[in-house]
Steps between C-alpha positions, in 0.01 A plus 500: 500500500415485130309827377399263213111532446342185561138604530252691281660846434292782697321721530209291590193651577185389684105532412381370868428120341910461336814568398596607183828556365615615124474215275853592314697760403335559144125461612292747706239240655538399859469104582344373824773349723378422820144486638376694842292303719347683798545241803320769749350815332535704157722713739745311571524322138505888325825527741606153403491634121698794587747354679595225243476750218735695672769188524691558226567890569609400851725257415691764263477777780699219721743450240551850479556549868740221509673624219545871671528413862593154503707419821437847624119464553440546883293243724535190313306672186709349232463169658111532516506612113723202402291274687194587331662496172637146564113402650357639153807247287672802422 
C-alpha cells in the first residue's frame, strides 16, 4: 500500500453545495473540488457533504490504525480498513 498522496491534500471542508480543499501550500483560498447534488432532500445531501469532506481525515486515521495495530486488530478490522483504503486507490 503506497502512503503516496494521490488526491487533493485535506482538509477539505464543505459549505452544504461543495467541496473545497486548500488550493496549495503558499495560498490561503480554498478551490471547489467536487459538487453536492441532493438526489432526495437537503438532508441527506448536507450529510453527503460531510461525509466526503471528511474522506481524507479517515483515510489517515486508517493508516494510522494499520500502522499501530496492524495484524493485531481484532475481528477482521485491519482487513476492513485495508479494504477501504484499496476501494478509495489508496
Amino acid at each position: 500500500m503506497s502512503n503516496q498522496t494521490k488526491h487533493t491534500p485535506g482538509p477539505w471542508s464543505d459549505d452544504g453545495d461543495y467541496i473545497r480543499a486548500k488550493a496549495g501550500n503558499n495560498r490561503p483560498d480554498l478551490v471547489r473540488i467536487a459538487e453536492i447534488f441532493p438526489v432526495w432532500s437537503e438532508a441527506e445531501g448536507a450529510a453527503n457533504a460531510k461525509l466526503i469532506a471528511a474522506a481524507p481525515d479517515m483515510a489517515e486515521a486508517l493508516r494510522l490504525m494499520l500502522d499501530v495495530y496492524g495484524k493485531d486488530a481484532t475481528g477482521g478490522v485491519s482487513d476492513q480498513a485495508r479494504a477501504a483504503l484499496v476501494k478509495a486507490g489508496l
